[in-house]
C-alpha positions as CSV (number, residue, x, y, z in Angstrom):
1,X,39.0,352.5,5.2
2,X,35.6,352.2,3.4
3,X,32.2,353.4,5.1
4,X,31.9,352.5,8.6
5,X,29.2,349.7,8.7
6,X,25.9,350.9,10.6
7,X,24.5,349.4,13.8
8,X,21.1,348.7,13.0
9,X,18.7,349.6,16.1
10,X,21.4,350.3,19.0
11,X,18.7,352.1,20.7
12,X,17.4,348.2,21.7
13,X,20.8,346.9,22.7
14,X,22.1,349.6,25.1
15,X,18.8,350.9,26.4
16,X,18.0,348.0,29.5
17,X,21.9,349.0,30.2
18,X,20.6,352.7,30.6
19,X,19.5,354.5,34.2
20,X,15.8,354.2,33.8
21,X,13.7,356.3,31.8
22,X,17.0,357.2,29.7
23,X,17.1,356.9,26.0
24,X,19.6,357.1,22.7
25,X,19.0,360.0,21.1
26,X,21.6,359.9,18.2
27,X,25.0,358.4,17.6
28,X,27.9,358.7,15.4
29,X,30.8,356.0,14.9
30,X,34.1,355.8,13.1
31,X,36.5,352.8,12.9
32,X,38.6,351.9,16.2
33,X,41.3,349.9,15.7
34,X,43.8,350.0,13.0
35,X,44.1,346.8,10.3
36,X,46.9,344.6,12.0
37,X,45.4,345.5,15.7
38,X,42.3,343.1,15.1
39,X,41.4,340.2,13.3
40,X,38.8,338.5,14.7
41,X,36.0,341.6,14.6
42,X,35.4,345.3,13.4
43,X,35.8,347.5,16.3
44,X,33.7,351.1,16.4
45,X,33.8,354.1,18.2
46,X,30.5,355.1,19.0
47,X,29.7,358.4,20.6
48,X,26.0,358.1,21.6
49,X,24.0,360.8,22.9
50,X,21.8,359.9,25.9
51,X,18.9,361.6,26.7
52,X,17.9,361.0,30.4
53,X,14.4,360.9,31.8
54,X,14.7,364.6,33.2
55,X,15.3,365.5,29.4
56,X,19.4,366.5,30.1
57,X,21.5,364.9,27.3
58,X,24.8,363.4,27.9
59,X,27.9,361.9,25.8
60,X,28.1,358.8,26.1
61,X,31.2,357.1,24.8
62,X,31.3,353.3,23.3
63,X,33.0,350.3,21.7
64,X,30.7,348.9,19.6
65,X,31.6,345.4,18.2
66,X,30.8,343.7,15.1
67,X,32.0,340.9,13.4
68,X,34.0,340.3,10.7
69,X,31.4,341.6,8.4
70,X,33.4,342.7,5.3
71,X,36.2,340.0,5.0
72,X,34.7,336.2,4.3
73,X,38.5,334.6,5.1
74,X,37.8,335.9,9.1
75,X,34.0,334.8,9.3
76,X,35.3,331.3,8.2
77,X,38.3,331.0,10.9
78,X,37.0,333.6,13.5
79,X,33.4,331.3,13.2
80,X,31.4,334.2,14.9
81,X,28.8,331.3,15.5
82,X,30.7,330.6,18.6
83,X,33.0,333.6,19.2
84,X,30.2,335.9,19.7
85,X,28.0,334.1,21.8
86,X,31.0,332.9,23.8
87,X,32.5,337.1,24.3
88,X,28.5,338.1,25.1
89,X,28.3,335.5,28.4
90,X,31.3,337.1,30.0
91,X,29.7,340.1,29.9
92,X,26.0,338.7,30.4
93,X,26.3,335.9,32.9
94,X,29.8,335.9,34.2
95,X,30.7,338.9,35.3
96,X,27.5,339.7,36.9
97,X,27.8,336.4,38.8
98,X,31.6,337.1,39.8
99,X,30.5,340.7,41.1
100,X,27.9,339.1,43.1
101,X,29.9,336.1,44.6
102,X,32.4,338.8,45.7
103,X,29.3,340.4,47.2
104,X,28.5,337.5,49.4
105,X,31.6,336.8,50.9
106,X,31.5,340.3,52.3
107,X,34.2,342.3,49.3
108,X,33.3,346.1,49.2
109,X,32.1,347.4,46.3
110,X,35.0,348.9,45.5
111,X,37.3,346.2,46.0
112,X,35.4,344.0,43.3
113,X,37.5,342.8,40.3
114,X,37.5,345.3,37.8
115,X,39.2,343.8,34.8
116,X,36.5,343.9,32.6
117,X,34.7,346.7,30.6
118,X,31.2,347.5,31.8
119,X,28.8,346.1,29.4
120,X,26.0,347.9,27.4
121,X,24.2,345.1,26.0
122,X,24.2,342.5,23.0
123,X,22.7,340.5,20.5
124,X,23.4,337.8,18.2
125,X,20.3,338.9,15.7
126,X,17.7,341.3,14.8
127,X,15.4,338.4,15.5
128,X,14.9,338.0,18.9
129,X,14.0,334.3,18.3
130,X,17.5,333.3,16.5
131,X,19.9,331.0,18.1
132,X,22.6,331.8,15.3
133,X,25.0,334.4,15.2
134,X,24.3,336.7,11.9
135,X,25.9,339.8,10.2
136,X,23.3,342.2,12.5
137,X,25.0,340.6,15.7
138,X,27.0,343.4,18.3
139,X,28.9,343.5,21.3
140,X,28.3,347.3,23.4
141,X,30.5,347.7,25.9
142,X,32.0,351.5,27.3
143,X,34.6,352.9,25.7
144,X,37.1,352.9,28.8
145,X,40.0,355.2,27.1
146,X,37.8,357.6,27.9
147,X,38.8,356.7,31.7
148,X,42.3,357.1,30.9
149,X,43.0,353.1,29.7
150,X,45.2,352.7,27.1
151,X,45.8,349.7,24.4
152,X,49.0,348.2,24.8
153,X,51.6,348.8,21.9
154,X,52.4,345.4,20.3
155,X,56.2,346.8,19.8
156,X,57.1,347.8,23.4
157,X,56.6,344.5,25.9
158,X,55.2,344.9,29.0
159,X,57.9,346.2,32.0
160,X,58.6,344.8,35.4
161,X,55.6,346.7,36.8
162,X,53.4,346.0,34.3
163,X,53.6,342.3,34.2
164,X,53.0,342.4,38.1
165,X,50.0,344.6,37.5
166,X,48.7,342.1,34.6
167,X,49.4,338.7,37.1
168,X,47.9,339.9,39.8
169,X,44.6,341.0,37.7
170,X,44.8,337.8,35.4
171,X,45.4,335.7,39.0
172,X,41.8,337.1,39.9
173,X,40.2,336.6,36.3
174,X,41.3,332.7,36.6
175,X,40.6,332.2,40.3
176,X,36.9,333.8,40.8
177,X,35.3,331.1,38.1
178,X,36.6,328.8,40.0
179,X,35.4,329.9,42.8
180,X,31.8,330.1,41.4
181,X,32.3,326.5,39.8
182,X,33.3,325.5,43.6
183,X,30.2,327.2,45.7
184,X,27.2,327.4,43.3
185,X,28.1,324.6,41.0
186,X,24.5,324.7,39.3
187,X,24.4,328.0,38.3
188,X,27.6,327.7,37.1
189,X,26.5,324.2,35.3
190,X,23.8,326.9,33.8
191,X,25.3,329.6,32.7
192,X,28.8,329.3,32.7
193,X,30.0,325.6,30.9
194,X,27.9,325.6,28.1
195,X,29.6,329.1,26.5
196,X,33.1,327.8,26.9
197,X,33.6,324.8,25.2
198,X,36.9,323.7,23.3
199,X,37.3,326.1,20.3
200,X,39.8,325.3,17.5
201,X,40.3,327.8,15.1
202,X,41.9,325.8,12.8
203,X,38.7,323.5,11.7
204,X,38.2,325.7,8.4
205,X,41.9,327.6,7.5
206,X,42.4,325.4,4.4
207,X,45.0,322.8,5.0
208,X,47.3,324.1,2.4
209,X,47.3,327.4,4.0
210,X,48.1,326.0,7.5
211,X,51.3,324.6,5.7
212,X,52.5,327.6,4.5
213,X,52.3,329.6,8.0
214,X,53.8,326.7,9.6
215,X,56.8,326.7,6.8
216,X,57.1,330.5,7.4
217,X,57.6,329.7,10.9
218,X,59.9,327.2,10.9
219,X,62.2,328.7,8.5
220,X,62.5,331.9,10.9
221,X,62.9,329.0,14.0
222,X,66.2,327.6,11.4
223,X,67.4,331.0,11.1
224,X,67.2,331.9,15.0
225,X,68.7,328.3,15.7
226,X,71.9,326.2,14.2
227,X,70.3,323.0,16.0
228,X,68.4,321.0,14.2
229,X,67.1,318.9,17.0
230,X,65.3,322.8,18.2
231,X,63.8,323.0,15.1
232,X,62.0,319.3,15.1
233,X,61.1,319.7,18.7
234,X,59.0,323.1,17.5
235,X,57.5,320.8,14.8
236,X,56.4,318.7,17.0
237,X,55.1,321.1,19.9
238,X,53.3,322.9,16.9
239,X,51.5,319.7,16.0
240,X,50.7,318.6,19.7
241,X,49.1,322.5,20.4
242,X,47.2,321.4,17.1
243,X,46.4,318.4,18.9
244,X,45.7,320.0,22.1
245,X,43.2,322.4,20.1
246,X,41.3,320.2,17.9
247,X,41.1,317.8,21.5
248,X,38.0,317.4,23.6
249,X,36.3,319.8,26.6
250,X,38.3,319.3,29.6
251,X,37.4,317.8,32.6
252,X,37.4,320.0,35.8
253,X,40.6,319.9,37.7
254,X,42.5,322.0,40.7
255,X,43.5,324.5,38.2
256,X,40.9,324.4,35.2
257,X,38.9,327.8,34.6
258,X,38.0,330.1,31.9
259,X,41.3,330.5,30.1
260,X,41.4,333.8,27.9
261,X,43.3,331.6,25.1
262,X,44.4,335.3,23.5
263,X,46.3,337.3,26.2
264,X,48.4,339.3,24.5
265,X,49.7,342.9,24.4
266,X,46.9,344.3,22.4
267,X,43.9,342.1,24.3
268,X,44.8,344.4,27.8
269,X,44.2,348.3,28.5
270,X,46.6,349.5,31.2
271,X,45.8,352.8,33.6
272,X,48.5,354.5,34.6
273,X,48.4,357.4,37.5
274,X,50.2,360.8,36.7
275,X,53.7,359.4,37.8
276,X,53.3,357.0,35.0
277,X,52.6,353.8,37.5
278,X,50.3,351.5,35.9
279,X,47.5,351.2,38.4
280,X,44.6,349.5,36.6
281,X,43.7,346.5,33.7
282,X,40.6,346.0,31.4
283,X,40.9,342.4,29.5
284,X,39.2,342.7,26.9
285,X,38.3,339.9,23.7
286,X,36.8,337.0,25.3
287,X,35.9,335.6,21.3
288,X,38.4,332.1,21.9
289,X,37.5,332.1,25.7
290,X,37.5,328.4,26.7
291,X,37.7,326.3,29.8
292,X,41.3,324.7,30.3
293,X,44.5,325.1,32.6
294,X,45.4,328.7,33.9
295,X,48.6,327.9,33.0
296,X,47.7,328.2,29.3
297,X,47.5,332.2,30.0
298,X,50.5,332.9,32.0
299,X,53.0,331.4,29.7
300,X,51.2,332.5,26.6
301,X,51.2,336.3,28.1
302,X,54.9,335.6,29.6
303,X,56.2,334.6,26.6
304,X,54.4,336.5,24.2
305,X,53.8,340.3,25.9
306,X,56.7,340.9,28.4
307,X,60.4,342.3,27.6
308,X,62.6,339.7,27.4
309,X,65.1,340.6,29.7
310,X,62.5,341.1,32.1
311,X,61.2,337.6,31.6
312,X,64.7,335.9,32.2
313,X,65.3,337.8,35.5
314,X,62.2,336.9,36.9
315,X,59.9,333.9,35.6
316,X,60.4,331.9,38.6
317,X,59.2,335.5,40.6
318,X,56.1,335.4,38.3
319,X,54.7,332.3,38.9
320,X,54.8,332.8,42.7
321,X,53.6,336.5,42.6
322,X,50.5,334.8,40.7
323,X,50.2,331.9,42.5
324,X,49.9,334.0,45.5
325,X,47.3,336.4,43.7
326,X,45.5,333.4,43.4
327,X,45.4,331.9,46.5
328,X,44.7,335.3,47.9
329,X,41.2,335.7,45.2
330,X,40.2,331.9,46.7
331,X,40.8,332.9,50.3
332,X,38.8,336.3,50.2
333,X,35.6,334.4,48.8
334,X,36.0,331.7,51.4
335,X,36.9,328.6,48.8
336,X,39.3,326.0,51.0
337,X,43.0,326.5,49.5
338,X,44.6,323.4,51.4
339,X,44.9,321.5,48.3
340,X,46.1,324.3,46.1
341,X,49.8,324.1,47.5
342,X,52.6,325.9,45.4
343,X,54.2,322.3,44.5
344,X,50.8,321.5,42.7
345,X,50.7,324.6,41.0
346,X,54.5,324.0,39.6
347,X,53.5,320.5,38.8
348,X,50.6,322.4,36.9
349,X,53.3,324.5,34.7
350,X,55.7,321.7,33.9
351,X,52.5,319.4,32.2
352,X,50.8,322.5,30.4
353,X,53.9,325.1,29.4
354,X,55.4,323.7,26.4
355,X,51.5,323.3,24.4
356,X,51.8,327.9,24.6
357,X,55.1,327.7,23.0
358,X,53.9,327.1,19.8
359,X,51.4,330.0,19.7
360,X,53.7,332.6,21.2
361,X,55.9,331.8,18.5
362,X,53.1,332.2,16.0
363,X,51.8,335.1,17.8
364,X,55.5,337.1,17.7
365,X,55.0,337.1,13.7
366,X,51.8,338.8,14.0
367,X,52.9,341.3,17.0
368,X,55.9,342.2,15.5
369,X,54.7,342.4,12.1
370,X,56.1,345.3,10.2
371,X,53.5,348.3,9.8
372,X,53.9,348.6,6.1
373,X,52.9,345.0,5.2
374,X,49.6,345.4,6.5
375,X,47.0,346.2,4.4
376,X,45.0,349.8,5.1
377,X,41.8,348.4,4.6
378,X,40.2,345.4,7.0
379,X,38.6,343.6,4.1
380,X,42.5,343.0,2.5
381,X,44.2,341.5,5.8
382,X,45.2,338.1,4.9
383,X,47.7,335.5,5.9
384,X,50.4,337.1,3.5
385,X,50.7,339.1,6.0
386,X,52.9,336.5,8.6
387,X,54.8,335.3,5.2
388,X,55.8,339.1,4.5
389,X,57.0,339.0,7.9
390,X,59.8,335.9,7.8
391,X,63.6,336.9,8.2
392,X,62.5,340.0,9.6
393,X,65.5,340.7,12.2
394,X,63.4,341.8,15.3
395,X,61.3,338.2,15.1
396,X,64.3,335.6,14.7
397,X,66.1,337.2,17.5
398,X,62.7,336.6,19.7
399,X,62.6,333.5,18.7
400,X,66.0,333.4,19.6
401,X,64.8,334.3,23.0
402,X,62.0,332.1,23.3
403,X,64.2,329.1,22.6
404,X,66.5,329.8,25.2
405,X,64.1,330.8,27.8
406,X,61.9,327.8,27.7
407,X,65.2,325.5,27.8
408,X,66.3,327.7,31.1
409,X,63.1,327.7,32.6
410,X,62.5,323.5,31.7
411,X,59.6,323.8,29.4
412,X,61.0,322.8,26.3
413,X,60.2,319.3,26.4
């Protein structure tokens, strides 16, 4: 794995996040994640020691979160310029601000939304002055396996009780912005907008690259379908998602919010209780957050992180189970849900479904990519990895899946 990269002065990030009077005394970190888990950052487990202003000391276990330091390919597409300064105001200004409007409308403390990790502090530079993202930039946030959380296992979808647990918690990550947008619309004019502009990854993978993974793709899409009229209807969904990516900020509507843009498997921690009943989510990886339809999130996760069989017996049961976890966030911070009827909300789906189709397909190649194509060191991940991956068995019978689901369910075209 190489030498884990240091964290220059992390006494200055996570101190202010400290009780008062408590300092870092020492810390030791190794490597987090495994290659093939995450792209887009270096994840490391930090175990700091905490001195606090009685003089006890105390272990102190974080996630601290660089970026892609060591591999030039994933500071070019992952553009840390934006992705970090986007991930750092969820954890700065918007969840502070969601905590707080919950607050007001009277939610007990403990009832707050809890989906994300709490946050020990950031910064974008060693130079307090710098408005650009460099190589000394970190996210600190706690290390919540520690609290029993768990990373999902990109080879075993979510089950019926899972996905519940996820809509219900991603109903209440989409709805409170909103919310804020709705009652203190300066603030969130402030803080809020100007971190979650459009973001399109694509702007510097090299064109001839982008053909390739889309040629990969669509020869899997020929083998998991004899129709050839499926296979030009994927081209062209891939090229509108393009489209839809490289497009403009979008204007507010009913249903626009901060959209996650990377829910998947391996982006949630579940809790489970000692029966084994998931009880708890943390979303984590806000890098791609961007303001758009909810809708984006719920079919990407659908189609992307739950069993399949699952999925066929109960889409319809999905959308209203989160459309009522919705309404139900609005109601309980006093926001006026007369307009937000279900029929809108379906309406909603039908426009926006068929732009996530694209990515979940992508997205299967690199969750269901065979363990022994990646690479055991970060700095070799490349795309060869997705073209290893084509005519593997497990992903053309998902796409198989994905095919017929979205023609079931009407969001094929």
């Amino acid at each position: 794995m190489g030498e884990v990269p240091k964290v220059t002065d992390l006494a200055q990030v996570i101190e202010p996040h400290l009780p008062e009077g408590s300092t870092l005394e020492s810390y030791a970190s190794r490597y987090l994640t495994k290659p093939g888990d995450n792209y887009g950052s270096i994840m490391l487990a930090v175990q700091a020691k905490i001195r606090s202003a009685d003089g006890a000391t105390r272990e102190l276990p974080l996630i601290a979160k660089l970026p892609p330091l060591t591999n030039d390919l994933y500071w070019q597409i992952f553009q840390p310029e934006r992705t970090c300064i986007t991930e750092n105001a969820v954890y700065q200004y918007l969840s502070p601000e969601l905590d707080k409007l919950q607050l007001q409308a009277g939610v007990l403390p403990a009832l707050l939304f809890d989906g994300f990790p709490r946050y020990y502090g950031s910064r974008i530079s060693l130079d307090s002055r710098s408005s650009k993202v460099d190589r000394d930039a970190v996210l600190v946030q706690e290390n919540v396996t520690v609290h029993g959380y768990q990373p999902g296992n990109r080879h075993r979808a979510y089950n019926l009780a899972e996905t519940i647990l996820v809509l219900h918690y991603l109903a209440q990550y989409h709805a409170l912005p909103i919310a804020l947008r709705l009652k203190k619309p300066q603030l969130y004019e402030e803080y809020v907008r100007p971190f979650f502009k459009k973001f399109d990854m694509n702007t510097n993978i090299d064109q001839a690259e982008r053909d390739q993974m889309n040629n990969e793709l669509l020869k899997d899409i020929k083998a998991a379908t004899s129709d050839e009229s499926d296979v030009s209807r994927i081209k062209e969904l891939m090229a509108m998602y393009d489209a839809f990516q490289a497009g403009k900020d979008v204007d507010d509507g009913l249903f626009t919010t901060l959209v996650h843009g990377d829910l998947w498997i391996n982006n949630m921690m579940l809790k489970y209780d000692e029966q084994g009943t998931p009880i708890k989510v943390k979303i984590v990886d806000f890098q791609i957050a961007q303001y758009g339809s909810l809708v984006h999130d719920i079919i990407f996760l659908l189609f992307s992180s739950v069993d399949v069989n699952v999925l066929e017996e109960n889409y319809y049961n999905f959308l209203r189970i989160y459309y009522d976890a919705f309404i139900q966030t609005l109601s309980v911070v006093n926001v006026d849900t007369s307009n937000y009827t279900y029929e809108i909300f379906l309406e909603e789906v039908q426009k926006v479904a068929h732009f996530q189709l694209p990515h979940a397909i992508f997205m299967m190649k690199v969750i269901l990519a065979d363990n022994s194509t990646i690479p055991d060191d970060y700095k070799d991940v490349d795309f060869s990895v997705l073209s290893k991956n084509t005519g593997i068995k497990t992903i053309v019978t998902k796409f198989e899946a994905i095919l017929r689901l979205a023609k079931k369910f009407n969001i094929f075209y």
